[in-house]
C-alpha positions as CSV (number, residue, x, y, z in Angstrom):
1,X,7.7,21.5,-14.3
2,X,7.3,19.3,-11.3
3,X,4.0,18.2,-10.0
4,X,5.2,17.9,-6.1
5,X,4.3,20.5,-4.0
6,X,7.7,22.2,-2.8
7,X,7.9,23.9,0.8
8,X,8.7,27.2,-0.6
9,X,5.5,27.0,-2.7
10,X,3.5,26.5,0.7
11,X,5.3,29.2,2.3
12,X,4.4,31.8,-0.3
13,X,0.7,30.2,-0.1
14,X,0.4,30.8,3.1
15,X,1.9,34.4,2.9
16,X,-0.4,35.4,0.2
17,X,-3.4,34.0,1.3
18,X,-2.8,35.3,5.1
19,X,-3.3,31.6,6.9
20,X,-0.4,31.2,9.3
21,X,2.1,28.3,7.5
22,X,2.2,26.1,10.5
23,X,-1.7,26.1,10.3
24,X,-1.7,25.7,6.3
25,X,1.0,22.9,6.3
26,X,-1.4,21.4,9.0
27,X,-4.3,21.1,7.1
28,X,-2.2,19.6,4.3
29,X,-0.4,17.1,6.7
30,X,-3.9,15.6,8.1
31,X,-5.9,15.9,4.6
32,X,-3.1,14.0,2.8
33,X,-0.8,12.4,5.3
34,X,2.2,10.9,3.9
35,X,0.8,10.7,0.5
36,X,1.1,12.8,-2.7
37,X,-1.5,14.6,-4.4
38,X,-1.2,12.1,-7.2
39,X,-1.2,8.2,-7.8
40,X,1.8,6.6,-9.4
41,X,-0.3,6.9,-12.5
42,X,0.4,10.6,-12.5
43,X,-3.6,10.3,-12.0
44,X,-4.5,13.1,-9.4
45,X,-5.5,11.6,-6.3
46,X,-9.3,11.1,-5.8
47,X,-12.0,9.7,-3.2
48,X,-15.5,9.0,-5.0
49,X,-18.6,9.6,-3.0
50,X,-21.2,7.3,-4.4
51,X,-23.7,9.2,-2.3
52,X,-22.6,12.3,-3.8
53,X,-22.9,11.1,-7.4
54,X,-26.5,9.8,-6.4
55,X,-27.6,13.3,-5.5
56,X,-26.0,15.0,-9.0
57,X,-27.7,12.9,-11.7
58,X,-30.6,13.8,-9.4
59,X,-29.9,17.6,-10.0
60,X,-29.5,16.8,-13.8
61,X,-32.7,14.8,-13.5
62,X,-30.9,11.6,-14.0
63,X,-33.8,10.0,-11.9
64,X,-34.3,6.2,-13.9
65,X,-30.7,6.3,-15.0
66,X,-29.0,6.7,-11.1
67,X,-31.6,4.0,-10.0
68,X,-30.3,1.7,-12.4
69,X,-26.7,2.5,-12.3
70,X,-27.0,2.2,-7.8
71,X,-28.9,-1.4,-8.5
72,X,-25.5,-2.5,-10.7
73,X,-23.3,-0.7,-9.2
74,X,-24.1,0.6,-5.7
75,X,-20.5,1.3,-5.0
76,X,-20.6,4.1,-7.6
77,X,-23.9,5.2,-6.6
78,X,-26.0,4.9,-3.2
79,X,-28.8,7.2,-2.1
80,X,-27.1,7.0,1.3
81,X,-23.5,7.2,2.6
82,X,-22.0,4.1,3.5
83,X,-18.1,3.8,4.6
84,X,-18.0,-0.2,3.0
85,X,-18.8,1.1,-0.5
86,X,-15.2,2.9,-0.7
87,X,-13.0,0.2,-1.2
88,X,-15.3,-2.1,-3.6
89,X,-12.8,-0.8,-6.5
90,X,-10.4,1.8,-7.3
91,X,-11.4,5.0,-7.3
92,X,-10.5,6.5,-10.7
93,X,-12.5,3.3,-11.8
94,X,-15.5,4.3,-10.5
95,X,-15.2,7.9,-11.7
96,X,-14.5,6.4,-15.2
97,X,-17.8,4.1,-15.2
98,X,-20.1,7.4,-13.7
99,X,-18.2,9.6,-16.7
100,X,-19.9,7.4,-18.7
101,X,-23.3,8.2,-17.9
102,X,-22.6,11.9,-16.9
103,X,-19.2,13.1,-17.0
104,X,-19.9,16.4,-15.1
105,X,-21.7,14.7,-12.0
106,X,-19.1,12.4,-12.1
107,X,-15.9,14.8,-11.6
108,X,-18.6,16.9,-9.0
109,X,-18.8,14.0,-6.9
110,X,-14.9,13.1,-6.5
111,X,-12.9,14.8,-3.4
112,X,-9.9,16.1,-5.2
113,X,-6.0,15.9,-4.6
114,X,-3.8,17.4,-1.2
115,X,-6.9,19.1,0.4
116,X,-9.2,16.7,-0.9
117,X,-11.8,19.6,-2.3
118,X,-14.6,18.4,-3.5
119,X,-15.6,18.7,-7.3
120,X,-19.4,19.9,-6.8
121,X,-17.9,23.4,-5.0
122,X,-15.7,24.5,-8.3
123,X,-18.5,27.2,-9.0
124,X,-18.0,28.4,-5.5
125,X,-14.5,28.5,-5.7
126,X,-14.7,31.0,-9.0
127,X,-14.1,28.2,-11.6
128,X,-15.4,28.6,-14.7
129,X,-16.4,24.9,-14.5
130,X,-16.3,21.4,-13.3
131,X,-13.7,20.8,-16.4
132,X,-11.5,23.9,-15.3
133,X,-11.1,22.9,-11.7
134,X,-10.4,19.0,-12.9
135,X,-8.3,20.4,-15.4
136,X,-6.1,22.2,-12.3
137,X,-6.4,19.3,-10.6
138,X,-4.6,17.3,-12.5
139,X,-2.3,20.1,-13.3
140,X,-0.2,20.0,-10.0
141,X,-0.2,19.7,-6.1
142,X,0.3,23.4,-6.1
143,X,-3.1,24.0,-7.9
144,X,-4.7,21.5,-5.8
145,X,-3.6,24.0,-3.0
146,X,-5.1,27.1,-4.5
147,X,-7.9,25.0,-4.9
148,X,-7.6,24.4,-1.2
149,X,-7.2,27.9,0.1
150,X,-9.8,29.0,-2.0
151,X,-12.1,26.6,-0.2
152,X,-11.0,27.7,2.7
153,X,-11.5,31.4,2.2
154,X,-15.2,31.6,0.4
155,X,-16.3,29.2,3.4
156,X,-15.0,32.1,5.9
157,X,-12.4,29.0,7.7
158,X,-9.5,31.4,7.6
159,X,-10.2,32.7,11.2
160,X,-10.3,29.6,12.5
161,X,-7.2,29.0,11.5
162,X,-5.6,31.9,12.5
163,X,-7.3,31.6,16.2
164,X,-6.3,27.9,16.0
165,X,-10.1,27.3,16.9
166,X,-9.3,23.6,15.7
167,X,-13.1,22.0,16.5
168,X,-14.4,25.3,14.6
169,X,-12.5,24.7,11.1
170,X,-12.7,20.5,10.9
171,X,-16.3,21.4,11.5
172,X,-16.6,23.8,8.7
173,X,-14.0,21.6,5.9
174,X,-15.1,18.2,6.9
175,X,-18.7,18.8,8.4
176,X,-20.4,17.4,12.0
177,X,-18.7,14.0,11.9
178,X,-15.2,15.5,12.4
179,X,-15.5,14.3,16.3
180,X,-15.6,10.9,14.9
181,X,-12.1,10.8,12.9
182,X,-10.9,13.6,15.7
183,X,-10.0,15.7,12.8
184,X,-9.7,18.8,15.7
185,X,-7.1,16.7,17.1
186,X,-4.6,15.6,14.6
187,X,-4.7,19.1,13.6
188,X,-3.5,20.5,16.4
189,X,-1.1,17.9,16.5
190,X,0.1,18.7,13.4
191,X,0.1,22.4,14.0
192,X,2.8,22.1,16.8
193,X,4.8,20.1,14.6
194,X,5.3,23.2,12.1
195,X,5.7,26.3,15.2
């Protein structure tokens, strides 16, 4: 079974979850662009948030330990959010040095595959937990889809979508600094590409 993500598996997405296509396969177009859901690796594709991982070894009271792993490594963990940090090293690199201390903070701090869903909402998102939603993540680019859809349906996104209120859903996936990346544009760009 392939891992790719086939047209016809979009299509039926979008007819079973009741988002327009042309507004799914835009959402898809600007979270992922030209890549794939995976590395050549077969490794699922990943973005670490060091500022992310900071705040879950807080919520297991991981208080000393994050201190000392952000003074060695503050590219795996920073109390703040900081664009430069990204790049320092790969990214399944720094998930594998954070698994180390906590393996479950770790995964919840990583945005996952085509729609780029982060790990810390798989409760939300009815997984049984962090290691079922990684475990579907590295499944397929059609999981990482459900995953998607499922994000965008418990966050109440879906009628954005459907009104193409563009501002209204990069501001509910991708938070206030959407403006900055003009996330509302590229998806409406994309949008008229698919109708």
């Amino acid at each position: 079974m392939s891992k790719k993500l086939t047209e016809q598996q979009i299509k039926l997405a979008a007819l079973g979850s009741g988002i327009p296509y042309a507004a799914l396969r835009a959402v898809i177009d600007v979270e992922v662009g030209n890549r794939s859901g995976f590395n050549a690796d077969g490794t699922p594709t990943i973005l670490f948030e060091p500022h992310v991982l900071w705040r879950e070894l807080g919520n297991v009271n991981y208080i000393t330990k994050r201190k000392q792993l952000a003074d060695l490594f503050p590219d795996i963990c920073s109390q703040t959010w900081n664009k430069s940090l990204y790049n320092v090293r790969p990214q399944h690199q720094k998930l594998y040095v954070a698994s180390v201390l906590h393996w479950e903070a770790a995964h919840k701090s990583c945005s996952w595959g085509i729609g780029q869903v982060m790990g810390f909402n798989a409760p939300s998102l009815g997984y049984k937990s962090i290691k079922e939603f990684v475990d579907a993540m590295h499944e397929s680019e059609a999981k990482q889809l459900d995953a998607m859809i499922r994000f965008i349906t418990v966050n109440n996104l879906k009628g954005a979508l459907i009104r193409k209120d563009w501002a209204a859903f990069a501001k509910g996936y991708n938070g206030s600094g959407y403006r900055a990346n003009k996330y509302d544009d590229k998806l409406a760009a994309a949008y008229r590409k698919y109708v």
